[in-house]
Phi, psi and omega in degrees: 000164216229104184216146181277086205280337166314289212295316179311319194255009169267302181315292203303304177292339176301320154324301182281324183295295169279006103030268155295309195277349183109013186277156137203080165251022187289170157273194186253324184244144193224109184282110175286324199099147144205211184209151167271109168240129197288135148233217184287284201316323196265319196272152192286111178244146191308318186302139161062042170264138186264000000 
């Protein structure tokens, strides 16, 4: 899997920052998003396959 991990730690201070200031209108849960990236370890190979 794939996370925006820059994006992730821009949202997290972004949180904390405002927060701190007395906002707390964030949720608890904050969907970043990610992407499923196939890589060697994950594909499937044709040898000894049944």
């Amino acid at each position: 899997m794939k996370v925006d991990r820059v994006g992730l730690g821009r949202k997290a201070a972004e949180i904390i920052v405002s927060r701190l200031k007395g906002n707390d209108h964030y949720s608890r849960v904050v969907d970043v998003g990610f992407e499923v990236v196939e890589r060697e370890s994950t594909r499937r190979s044709d040898r000894g396959a049944h």
